[in-house]
GUDORO-404383 format. One record per residue (C-alpha): residue number from 1; x, y, z. Coordinates in nm, 4 decimals, decimal comma. Layout:
<atoms>
- NUM_X_Y_Z
...
</atoms>
This chain:
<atoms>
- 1_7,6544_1,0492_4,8730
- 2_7,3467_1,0721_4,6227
- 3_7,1210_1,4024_4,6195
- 4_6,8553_1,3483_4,4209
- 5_6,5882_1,6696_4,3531
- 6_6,2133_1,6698_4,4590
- 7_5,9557_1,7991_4,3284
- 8_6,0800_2,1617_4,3904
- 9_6,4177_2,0979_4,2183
- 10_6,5915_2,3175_4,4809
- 11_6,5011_2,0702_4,7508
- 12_6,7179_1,7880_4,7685
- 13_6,6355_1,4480_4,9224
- 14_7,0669_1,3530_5,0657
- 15_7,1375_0,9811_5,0570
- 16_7,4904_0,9001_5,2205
- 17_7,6651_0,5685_5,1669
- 18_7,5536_0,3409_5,4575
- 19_7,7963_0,0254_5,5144
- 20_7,6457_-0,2388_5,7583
- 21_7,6912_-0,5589_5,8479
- 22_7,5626_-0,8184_6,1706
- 23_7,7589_-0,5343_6,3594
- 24_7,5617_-0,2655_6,2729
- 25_7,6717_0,0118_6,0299
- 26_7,8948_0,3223_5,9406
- 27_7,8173_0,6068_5,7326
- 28_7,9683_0,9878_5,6775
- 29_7,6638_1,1928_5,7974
- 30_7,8270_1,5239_5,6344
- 31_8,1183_1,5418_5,3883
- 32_8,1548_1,8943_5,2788
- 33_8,2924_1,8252_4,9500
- 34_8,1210_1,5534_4,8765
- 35_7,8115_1,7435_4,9978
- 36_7,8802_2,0278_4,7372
- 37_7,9234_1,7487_4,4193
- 38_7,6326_1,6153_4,4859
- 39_7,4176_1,9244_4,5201
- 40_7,6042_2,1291_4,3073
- 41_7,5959_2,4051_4,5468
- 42_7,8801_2,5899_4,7570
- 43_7,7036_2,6291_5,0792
- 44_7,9048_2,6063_5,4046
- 45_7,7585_2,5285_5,7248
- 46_7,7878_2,6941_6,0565
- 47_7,5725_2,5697_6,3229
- 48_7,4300_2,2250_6,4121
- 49_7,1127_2,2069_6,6088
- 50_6,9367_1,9254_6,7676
- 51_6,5963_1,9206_6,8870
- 52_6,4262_1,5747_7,0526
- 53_6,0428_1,6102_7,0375
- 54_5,7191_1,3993_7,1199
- 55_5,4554_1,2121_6,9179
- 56_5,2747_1,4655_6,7846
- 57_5,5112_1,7750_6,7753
- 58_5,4618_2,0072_6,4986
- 59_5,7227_2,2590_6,4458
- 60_5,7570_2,5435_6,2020
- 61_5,7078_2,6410_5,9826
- 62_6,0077_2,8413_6,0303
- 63_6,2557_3,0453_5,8518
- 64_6,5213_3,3726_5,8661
- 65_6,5326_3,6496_5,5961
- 66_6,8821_3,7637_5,4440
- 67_7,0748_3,8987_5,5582
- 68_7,1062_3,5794_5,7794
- 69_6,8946_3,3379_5,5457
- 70_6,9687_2,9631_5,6634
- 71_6,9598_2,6746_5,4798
- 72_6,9125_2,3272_5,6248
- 73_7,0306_2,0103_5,6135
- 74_6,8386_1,7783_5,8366
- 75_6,8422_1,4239_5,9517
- 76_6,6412_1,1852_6,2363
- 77_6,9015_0,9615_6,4349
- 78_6,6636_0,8215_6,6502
- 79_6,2621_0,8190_6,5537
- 80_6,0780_0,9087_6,2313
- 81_5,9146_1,2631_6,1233
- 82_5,7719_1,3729_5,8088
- 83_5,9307_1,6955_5,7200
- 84_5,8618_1,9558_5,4974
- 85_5,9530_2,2397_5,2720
- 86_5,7403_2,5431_5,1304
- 87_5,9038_2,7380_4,8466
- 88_5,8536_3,1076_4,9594
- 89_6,0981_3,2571_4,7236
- 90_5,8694_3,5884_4,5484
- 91_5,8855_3,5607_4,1475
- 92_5,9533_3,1700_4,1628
- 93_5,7519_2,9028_3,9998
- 94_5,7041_2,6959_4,2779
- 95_5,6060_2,9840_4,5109
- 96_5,3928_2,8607_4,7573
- 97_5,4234_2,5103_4,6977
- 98_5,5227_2,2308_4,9059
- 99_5,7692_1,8938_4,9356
- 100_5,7847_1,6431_5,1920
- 101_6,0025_1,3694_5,2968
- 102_5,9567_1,0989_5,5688
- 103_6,2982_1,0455_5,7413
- 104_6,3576_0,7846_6,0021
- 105_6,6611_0,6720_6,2074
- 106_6,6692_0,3655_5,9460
- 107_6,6687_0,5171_5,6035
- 108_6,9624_0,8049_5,7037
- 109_6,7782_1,0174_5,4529
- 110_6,8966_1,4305_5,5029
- 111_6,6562_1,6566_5,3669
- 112_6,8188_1,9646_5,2092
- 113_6,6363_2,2723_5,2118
- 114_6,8080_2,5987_5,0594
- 115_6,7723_2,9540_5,1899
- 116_6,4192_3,0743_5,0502
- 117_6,2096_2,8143_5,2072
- 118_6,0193_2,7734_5,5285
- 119_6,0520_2,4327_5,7124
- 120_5,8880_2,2312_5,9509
- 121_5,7955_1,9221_6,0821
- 122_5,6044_1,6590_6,2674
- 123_5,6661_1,3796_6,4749
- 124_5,5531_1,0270_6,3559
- 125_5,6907_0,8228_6,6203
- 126_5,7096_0,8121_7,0054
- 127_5,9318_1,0776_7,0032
- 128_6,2299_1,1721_6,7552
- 129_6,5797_1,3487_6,7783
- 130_6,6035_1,5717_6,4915
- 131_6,9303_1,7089_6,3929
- 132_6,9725_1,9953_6,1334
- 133_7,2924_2,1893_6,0253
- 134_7,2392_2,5796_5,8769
- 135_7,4220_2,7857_5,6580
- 136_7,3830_3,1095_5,8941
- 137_7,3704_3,1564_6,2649
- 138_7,0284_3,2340_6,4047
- 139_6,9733_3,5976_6,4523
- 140_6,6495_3,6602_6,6502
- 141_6,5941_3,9945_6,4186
- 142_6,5763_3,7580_6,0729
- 143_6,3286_3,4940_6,2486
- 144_6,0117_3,4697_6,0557
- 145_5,7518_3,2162_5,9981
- 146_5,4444_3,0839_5,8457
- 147_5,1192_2,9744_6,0250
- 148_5,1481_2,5867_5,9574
- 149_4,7599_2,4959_5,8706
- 150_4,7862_2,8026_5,5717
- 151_4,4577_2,6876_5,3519
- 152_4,6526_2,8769_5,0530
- 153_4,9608_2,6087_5,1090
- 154_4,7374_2,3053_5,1932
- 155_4,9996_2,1135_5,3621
- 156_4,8094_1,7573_5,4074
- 157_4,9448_1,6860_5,7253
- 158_4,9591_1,2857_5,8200
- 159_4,6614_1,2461_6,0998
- 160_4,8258_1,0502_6,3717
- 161_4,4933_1,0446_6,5615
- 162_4,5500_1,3371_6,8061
- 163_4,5699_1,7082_6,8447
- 164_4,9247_1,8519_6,7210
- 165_5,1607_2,0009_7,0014
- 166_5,2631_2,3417_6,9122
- 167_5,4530_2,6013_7,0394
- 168_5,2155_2,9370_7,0825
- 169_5,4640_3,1075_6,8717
- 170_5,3977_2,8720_6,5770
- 171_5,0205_2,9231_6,6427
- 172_5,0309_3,2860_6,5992
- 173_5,2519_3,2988_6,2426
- 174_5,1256_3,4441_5,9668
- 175_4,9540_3,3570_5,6434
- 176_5,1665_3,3301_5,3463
- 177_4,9722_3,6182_5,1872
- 178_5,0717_3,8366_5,4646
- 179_5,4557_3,6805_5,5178
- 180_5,7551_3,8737_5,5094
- 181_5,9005_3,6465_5,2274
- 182_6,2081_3,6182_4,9547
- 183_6,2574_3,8104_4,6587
- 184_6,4144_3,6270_4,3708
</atoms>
């Protein structure tokens, strides 16, 4: 397994070892120890979500405050989105800024995205299953987000030639300037 920082050090862009052949292939999708070297964190995980969306789909861009702040790990086993992460940690030099990463079902990139950042994504293809592990449970009373068009963020999202397909929750989250966000 290879992490290798973004832009956003913090963020980590998770390459496992893929072994194929004419058969197809075989790959660890989550080693906890070897998950920990190569981040050089100590996170533990606790939940595993999956989600299958449509061409289209825009979700987030979500996160939880502490007590129960999550971070991610996320994948695409089937389908490609491009996902991203938006720094919202108070007092940090990279608050309010932005990383991305396409993943697809045929690069078995994971995204990692630590507690103090909002997430979302969209889907690129004709639908995607999305799979993401936390670091804390959800807890309804933490749930926060971030209005995903924010002009202060400027989040280019890819035009796929159609209207995005939100949730009306995600429609109605704040700016970043009037968030509920980190402290560092």
């Amino acid at each position: 397994m290879k992490a290798t920082p973004t832009a956003i050090p913090d963020v980590m862009v998770v390459e496992p070892k893929v072994f194929g052949d004419a058969r197809g292939f075989f790959y660890e999708s989550f080693n906890q120890q070897a998950f920990n070297t190569a981040t050089g964190t100590d996170y533990q995980f606790v939940q595993d979500n999956h989600s299958r969306s449509s061409k289209g789909v825009l979700r987030g861009l979500h996160y939880q405050l502490p007590p129960h702040a999550q971070g991610k790990l996320v994948r695409v086993v089937r389908g490609a989105v491009w996902d991203v992460a938006v720094d919202i940690r108070q007092g940090s030099s990279t608050f309010g800024r932005w990383v991305a990463e396409e993943l697809t079902e045929y690069s078995h990139k994971q995204f990692w995205i630590p507690p103090g950042f909002a997430h979302g994504f969209v889907v690129l293809s004709e639908s995607a299953d999305f799979l993401y592990k936390t670091t804390d449970y959800y807890a309804p009373q933490s749930d926060r987000g971030l209005r995903w068009n924010d002009p202060q963020i400027a989040i280019p999202w890819p035009d796929l030639g159609m209207e995005w397909l939100l949730s009306d929750k995600d429609c109605q989250q704040p700016l970043l300037q009037d968030a509920e966000v980190f402290s560092v």
